[in-house]
Backbone bond lengths (Angstrom), bond angles and torsions (degrees), N, CA, C in turn:
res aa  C-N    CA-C-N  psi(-1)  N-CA   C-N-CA  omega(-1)  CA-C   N-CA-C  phi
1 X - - - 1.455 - - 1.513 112.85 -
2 X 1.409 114.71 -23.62 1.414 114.33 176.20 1.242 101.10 114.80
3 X 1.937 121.61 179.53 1.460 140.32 -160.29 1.094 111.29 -126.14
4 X 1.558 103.71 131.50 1.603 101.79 165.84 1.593 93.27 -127.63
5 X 1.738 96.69 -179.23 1.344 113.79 -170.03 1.243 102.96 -113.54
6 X 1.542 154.84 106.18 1.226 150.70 158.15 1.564 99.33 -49.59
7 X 1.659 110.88 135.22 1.316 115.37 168.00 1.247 123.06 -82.01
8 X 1.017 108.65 152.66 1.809 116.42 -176.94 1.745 108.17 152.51
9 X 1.357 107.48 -170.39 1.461 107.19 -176.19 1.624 99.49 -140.47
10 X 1.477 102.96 95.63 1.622 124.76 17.36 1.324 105.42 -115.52
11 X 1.318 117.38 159.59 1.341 137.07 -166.26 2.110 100.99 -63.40
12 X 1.239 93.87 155.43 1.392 75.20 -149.52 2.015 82.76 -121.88
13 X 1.392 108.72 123.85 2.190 101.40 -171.20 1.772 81.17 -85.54
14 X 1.313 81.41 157.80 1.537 109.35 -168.97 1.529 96.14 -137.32
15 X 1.690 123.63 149.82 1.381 114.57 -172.80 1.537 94.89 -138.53
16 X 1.376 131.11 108.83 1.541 136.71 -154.32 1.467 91.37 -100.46
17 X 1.421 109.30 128.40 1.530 107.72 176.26 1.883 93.73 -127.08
18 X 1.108 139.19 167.09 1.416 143.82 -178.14 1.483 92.24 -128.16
19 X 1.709 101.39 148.25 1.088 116.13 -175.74 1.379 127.87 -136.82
20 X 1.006 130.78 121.15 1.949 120.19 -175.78 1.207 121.30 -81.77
21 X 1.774 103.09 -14.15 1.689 90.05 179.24 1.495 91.09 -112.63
22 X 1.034 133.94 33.19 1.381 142.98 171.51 1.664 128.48 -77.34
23 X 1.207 118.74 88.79 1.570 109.58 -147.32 2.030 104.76 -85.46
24 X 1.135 96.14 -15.19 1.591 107.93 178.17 1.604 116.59 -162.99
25 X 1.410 108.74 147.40 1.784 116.43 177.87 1.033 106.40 -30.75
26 X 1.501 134.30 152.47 1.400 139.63 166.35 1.915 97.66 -158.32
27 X 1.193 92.07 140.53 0.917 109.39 149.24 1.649 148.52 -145.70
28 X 1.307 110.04 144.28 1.812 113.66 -163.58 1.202 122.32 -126.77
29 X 1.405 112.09 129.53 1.229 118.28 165.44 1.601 130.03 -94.19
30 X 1.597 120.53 117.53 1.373 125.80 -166.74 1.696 111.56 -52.13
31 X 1.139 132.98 115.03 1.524 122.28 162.23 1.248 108.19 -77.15
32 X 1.490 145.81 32.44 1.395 151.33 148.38 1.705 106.59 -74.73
33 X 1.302 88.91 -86.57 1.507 114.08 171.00 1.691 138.85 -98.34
34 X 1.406 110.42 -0.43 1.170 111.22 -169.48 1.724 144.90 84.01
35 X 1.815 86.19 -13.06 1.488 98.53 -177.58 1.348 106.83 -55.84
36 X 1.695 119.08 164.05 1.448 118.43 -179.19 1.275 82.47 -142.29
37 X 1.416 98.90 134.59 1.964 136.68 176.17 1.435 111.63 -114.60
38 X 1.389 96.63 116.04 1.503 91.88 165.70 1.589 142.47 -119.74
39 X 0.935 120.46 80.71 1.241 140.90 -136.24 1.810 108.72 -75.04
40 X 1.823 122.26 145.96 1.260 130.73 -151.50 0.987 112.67 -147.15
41 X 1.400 116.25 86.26 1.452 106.49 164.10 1.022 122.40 15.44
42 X 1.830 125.81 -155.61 1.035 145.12 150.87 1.193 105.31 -127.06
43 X 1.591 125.51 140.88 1.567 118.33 -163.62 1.688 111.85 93.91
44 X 1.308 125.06 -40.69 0.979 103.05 -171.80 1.415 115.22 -109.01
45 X 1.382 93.03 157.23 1.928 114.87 -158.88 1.726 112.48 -61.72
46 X 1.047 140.88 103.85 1.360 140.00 147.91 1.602 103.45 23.35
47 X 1.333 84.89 -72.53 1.822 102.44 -161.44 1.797 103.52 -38.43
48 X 1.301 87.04 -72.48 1.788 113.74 157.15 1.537 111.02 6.46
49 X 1.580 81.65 -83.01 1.998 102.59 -171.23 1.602 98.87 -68.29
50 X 1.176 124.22 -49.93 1.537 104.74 166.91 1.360 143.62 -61.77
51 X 1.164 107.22 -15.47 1.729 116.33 179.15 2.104 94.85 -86.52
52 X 1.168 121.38 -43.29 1.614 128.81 166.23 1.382 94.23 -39.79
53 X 1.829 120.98 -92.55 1.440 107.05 178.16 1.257 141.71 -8.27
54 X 1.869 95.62 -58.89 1.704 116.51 -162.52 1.933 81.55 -61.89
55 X 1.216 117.26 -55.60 1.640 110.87 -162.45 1.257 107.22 -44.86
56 X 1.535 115.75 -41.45 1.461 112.37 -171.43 1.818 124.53 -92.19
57 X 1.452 80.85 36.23 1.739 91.35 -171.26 2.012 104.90 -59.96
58 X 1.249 82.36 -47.70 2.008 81.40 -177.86 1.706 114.02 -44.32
59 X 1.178 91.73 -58.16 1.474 114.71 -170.83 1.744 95.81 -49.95
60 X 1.096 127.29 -49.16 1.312 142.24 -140.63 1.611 82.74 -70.04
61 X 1.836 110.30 -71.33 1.056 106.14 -161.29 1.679 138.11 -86.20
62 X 1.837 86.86 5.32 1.576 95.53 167.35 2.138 109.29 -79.04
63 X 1.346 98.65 -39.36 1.326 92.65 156.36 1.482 132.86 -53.51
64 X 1.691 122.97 -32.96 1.338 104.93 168.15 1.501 111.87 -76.26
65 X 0.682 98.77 -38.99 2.170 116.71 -172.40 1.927 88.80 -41.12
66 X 1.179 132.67 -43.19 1.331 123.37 177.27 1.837 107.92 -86.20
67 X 0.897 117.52 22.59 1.465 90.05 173.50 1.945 103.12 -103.13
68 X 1.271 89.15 160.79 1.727 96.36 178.66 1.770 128.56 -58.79
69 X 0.938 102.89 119.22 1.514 103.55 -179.51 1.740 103.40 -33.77
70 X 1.413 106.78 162.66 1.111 136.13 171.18 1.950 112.29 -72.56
71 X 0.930 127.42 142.20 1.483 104.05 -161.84 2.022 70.73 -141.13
72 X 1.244 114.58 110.34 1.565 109.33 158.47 1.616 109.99 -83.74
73 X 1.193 123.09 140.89 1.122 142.71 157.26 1.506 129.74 -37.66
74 X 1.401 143.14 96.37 1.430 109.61 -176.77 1.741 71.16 -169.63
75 X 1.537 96.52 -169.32 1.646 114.84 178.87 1.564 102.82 -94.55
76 X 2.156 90.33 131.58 1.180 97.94 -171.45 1.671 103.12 118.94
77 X 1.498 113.85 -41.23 1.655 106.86 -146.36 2.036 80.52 -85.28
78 X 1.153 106.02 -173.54 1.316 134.80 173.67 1.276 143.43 -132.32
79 X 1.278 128.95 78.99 1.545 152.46 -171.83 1.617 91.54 -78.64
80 X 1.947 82.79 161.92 1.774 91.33 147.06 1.386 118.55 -137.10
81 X 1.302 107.62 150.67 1.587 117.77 -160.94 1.641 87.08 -117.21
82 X 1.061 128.54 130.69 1.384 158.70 -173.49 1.914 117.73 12.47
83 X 2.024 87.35 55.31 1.381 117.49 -172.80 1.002 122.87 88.72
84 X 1.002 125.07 -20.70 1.518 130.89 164.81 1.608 127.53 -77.60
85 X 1.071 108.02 124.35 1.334 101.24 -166.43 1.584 113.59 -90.94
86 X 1.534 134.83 107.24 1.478 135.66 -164.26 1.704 105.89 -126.33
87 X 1.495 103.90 131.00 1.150 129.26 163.13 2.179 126.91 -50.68
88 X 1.277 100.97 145.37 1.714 99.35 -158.29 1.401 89.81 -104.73
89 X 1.797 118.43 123.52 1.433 119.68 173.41 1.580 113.09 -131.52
90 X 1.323 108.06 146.09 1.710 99.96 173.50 1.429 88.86 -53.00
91 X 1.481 100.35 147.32 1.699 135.05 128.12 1.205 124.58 -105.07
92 X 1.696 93.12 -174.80 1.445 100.77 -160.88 1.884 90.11 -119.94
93 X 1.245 106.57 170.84 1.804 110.46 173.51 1.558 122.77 68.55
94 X 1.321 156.74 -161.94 0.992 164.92 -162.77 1.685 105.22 -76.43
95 X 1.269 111.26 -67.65 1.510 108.12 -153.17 1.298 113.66 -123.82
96 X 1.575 116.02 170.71 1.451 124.19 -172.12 1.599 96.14 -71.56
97 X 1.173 94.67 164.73 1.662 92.72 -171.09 1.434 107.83 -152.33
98 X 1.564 140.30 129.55 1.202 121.86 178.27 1.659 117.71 -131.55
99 X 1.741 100.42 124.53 1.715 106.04 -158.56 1.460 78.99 -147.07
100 X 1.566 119.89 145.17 1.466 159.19 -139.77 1.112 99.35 -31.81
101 X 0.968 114.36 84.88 1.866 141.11 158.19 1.340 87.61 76.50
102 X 1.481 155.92 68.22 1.199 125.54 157.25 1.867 80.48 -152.17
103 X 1.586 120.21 137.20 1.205 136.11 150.28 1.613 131.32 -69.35
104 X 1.190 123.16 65.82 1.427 121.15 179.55 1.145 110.19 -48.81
105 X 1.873 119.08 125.83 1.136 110.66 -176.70 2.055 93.13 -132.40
106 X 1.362 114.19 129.84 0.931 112.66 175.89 1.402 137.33 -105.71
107 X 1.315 153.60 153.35 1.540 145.96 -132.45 1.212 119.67 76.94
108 X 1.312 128.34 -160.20 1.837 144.89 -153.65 1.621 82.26 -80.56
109 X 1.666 103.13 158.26 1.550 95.71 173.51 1.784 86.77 -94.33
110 X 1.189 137.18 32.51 1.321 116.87 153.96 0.977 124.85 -78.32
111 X 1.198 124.84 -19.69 1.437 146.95 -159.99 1.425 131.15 -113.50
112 X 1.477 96.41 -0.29 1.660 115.38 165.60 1.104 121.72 -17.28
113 X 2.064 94.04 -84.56 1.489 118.06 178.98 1.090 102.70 -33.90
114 X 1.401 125.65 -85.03 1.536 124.48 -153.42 1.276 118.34 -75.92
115 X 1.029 136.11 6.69 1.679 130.59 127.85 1.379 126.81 -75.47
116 X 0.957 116.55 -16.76 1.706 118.07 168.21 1.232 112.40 -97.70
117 X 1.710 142.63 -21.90 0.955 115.72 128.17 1.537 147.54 -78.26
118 X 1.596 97.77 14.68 2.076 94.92 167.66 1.502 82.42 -100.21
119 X 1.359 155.03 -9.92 1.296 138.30 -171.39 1.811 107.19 -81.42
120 X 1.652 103.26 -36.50 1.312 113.37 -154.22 1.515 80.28 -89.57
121 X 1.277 142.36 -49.01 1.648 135.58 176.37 1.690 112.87 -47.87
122 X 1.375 110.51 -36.38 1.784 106.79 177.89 1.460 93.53 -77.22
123 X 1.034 134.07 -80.71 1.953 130.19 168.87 1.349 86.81 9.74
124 X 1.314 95.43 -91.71 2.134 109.36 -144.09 1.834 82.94 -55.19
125 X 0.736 127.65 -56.37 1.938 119.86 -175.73 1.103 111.59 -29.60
126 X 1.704 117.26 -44.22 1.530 97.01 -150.71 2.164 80.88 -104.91
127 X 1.020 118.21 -17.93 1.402 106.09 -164.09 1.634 86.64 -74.78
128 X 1.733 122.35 -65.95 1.472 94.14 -178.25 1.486 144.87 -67.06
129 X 1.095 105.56 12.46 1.599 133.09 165.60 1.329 105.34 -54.47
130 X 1.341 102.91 -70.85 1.840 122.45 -163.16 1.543 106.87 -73.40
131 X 1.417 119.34 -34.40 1.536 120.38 176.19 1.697 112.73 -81.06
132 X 1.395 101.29 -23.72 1.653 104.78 165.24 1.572 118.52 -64.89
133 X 1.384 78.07 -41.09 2.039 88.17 -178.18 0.981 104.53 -78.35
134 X 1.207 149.12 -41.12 1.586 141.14 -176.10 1.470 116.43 -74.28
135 X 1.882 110.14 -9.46 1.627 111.55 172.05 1.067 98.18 -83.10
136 X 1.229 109.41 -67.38 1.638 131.28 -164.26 2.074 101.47 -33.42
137 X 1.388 108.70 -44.79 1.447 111.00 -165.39 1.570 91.71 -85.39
138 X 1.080 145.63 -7.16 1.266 140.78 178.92 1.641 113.90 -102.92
139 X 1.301 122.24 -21.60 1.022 131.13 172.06 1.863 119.99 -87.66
140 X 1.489 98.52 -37.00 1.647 102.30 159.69 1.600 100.16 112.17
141 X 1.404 101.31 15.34 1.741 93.89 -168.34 1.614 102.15 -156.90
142 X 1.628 103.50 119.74 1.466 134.58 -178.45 1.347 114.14 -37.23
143 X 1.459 149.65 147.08 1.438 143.52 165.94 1.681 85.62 -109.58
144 X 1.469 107.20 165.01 1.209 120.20 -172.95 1.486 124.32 -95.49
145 X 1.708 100.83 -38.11 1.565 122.16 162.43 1.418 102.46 172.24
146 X 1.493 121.11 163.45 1.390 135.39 -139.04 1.751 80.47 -132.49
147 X 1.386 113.28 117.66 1.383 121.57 146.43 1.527 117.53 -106.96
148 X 1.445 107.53 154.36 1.748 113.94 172.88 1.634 93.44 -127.52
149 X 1.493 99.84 145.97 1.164 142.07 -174.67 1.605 105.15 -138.36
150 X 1.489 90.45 161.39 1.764 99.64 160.89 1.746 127.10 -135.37
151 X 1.428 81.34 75.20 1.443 103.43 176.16 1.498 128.91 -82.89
152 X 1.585 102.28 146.38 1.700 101.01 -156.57 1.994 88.12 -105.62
153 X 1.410 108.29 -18.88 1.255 96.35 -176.67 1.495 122.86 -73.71
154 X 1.433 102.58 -24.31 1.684 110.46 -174.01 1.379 104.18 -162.43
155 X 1.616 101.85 157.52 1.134 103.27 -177.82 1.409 127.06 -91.89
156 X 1.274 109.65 -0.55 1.529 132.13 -167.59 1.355 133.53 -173.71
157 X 0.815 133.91 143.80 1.817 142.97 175.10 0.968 138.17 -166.95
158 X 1.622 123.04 145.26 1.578 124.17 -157.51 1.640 84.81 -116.02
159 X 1.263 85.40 140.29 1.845 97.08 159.39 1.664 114.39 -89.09
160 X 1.335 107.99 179.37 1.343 108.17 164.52 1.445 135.37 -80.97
161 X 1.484 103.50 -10.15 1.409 106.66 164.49 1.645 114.53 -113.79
162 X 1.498 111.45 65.88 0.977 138.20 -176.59 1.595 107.86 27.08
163 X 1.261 129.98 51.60 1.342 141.57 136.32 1.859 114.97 -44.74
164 X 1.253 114.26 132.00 1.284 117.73 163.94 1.975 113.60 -112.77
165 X 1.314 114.03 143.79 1.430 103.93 -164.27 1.804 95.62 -147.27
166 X 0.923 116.79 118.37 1.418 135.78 -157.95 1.509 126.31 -114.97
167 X 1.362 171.80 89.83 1.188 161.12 150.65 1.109 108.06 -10.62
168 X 1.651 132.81 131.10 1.657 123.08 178.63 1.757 92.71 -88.51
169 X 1.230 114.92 -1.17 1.492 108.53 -171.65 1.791 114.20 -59.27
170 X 1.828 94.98 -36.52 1.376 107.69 -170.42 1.737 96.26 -53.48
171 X 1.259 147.99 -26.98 1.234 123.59 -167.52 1.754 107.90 -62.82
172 X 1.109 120.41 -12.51 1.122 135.38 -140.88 2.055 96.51 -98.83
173 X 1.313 90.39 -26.76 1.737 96.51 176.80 1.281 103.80 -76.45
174 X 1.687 99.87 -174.45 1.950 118.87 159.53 1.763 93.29 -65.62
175 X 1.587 98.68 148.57 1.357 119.35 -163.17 1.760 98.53 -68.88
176 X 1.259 110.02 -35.41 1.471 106.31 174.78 1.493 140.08 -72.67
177 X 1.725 84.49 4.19 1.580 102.75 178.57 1.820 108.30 -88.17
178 X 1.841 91.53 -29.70 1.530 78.85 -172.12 1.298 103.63 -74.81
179 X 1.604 113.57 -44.97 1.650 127.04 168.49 2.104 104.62 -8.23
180 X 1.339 93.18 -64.69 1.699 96.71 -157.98 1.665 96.97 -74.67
181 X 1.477 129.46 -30.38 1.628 105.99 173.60 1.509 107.14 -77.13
182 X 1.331 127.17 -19.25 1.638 112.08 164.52 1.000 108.71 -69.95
183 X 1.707 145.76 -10.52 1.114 134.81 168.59 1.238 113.34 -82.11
184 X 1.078 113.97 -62.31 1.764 127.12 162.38 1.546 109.13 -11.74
185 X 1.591 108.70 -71.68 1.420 100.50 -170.88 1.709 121.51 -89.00
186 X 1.320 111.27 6.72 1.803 112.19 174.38 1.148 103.80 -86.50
187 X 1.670 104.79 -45.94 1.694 101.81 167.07 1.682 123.32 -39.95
188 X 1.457 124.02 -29.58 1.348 139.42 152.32 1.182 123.59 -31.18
189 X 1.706 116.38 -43.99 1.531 120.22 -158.31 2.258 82.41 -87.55
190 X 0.886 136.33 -21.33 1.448 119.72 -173.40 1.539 92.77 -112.31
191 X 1.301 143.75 14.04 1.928 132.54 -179.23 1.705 87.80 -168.11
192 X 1.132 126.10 88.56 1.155 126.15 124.48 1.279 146.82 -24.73
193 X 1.234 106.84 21.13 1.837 119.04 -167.69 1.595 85.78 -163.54
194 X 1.938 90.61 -171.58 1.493 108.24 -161.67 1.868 91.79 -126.05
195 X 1.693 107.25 26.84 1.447 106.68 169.20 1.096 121.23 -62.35
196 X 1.343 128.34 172.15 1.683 141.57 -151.00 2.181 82.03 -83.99
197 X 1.462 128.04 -41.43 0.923 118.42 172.53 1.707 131.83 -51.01
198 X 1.605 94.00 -17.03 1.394 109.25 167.50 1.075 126.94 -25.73
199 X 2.017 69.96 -106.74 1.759 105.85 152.52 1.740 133.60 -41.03
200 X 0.991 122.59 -14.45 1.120 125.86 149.51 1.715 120.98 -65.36
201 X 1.095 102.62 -54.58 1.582 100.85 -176.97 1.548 113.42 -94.21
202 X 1.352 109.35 18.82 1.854 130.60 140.55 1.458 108.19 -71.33
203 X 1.386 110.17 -48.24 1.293 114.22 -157.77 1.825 115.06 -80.03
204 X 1.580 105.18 -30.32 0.861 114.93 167.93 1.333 119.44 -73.00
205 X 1.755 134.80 -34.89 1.113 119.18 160.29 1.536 137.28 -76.90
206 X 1.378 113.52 -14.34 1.608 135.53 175.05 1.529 102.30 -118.12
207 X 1.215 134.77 98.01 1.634 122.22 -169.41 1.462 71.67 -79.31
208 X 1.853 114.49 161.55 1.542 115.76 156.30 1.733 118.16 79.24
209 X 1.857 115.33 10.36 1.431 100.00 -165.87 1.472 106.82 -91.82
210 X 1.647 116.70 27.20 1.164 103.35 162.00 1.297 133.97 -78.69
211 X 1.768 117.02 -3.29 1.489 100.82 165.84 1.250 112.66 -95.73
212 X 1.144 142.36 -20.97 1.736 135.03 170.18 1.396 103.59 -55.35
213 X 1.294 106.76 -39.43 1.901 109.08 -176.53 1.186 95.79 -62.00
214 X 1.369 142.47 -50.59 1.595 143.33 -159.31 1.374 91.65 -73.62
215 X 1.490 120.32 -69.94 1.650 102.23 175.42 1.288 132.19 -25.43
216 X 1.118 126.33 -60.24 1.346 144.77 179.62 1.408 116.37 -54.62
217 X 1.375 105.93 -41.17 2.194 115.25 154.61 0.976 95.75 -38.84
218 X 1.636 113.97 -90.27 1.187 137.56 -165.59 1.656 141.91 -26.57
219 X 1.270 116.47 -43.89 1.327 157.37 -90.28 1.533 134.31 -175.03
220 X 1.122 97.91 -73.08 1.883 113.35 159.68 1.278 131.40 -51.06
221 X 1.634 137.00 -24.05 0.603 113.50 148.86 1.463 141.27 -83.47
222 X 1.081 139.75 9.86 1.367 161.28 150.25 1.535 99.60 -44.03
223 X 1.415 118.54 -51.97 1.330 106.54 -175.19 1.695 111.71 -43.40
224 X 1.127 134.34 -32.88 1.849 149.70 -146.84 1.891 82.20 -97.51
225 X 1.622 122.08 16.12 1.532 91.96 -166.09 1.629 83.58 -102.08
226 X 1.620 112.23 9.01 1.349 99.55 -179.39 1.236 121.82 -122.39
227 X 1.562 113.60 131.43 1.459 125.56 -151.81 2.067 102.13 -107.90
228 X 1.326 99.84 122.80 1.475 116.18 179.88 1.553 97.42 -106.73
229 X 1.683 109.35 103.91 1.368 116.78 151.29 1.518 116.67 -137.16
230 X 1.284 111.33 155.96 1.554 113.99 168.80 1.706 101.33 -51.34
């Protein structure tokens, strides 16, 4: 439907979407990114859904006021690569390199970011590769091929022709976080749903993945607070 700006200081963008199965105003703020949606029935007036907003201006912006800073990418900044949180330094020779908490990254420091994220995308490749393959062979049933994306909606998904589809962000968690969405989604290739048969054959390949799953509530989106640009 388009953007408006709630007034105040600071003006706060608002992104109005209309809805049919929408039984009353709502509005949400993303813990990815922060965007705020404000969502409209059908039937009801613009004006309406904006004067609701305008009421919830406080609310609105104590909710942004907690989300995680923006963390740009470059030499110097501080990520974490599979929970650990490590510092970005020139190196020397061909490639990024990672030895006791510090990321050697070598070339122009313009060019950081985007070698540390094609470094941190081969990482998450080959680690969810090997945790796919070690479900997949324990579960009794083939995946077709493993894509990465960088998706804010999910962290993972199987198609029906046993496609696997991954966030490269997960390299970026505790290793047992990525562990439980490669479990999560092989468990996919035998239960197509989120039945109790699922979760069982989650449980059987990850005994215990309810605390990486809670992390990942908790937690995961923070990973998206870090921005890779030249």
């Amino acid at each position: 439907m388009g953007h408006h700006l709630l007034p105040g200081n600071p003006p706060v963008p608002v992104e109005l979407r209309r809805s049919g199965r929408a039984r009353q105003i709502s509005l949400r703020v993303s813990g990815v990114d922060g965007k705020v949606t404000l969502t409209l029935p059908r039937g009801v007036a613009e004006r309406e859904a904006l004067a609701f907003a305008q009421s919830k201006a406080g609310w609105l912006r104590s909710q942004l006021a907690r989300q995680p800073e923006t963390v740009v990418v470059g030499l110097g900044a501080r990520i974490p690569v599979a929970g650990e949180t490590v510092t970005l330094q020139p190196g020397a020779g061909r490639r990024v390199r990672l030895e006791d908490g510090l990321l050697y990254v070598p070339g122009e420091a313009a060019t950081a970011a985007r070698r540390v994220q094609a470094w941190l995308k081969a990482t998450a490749r080959d680690r969810l590769a090997k945790a796919s393959d070690r479900y997949a062979a324990a579960l009794g049933r083939p995946y077709s091929r493993i894509t990465l994306r960088d998706t804010r909606s999910r962290w993972g998904s199987c198609t029906q022709d046993g496609g696997l589809m991954y966030s490269w962000r997960l390299v970026m968690a505790p290793p047992e976080v990525l562990d439980y969405v490669a479990a999560h989604e092989v468990a996919h290739l035998a239960e197509m749903n989120h039945s109790r048969a699922f979760w069982d054959t989650v449980a059987r390949l990850m005994p215990g993945y309810n605390a990486p799953r809670a992390w990942l509530r908790a937690q995961g989106g923070a990973l998206h607070r870090y921005r890779f640009k030249d």
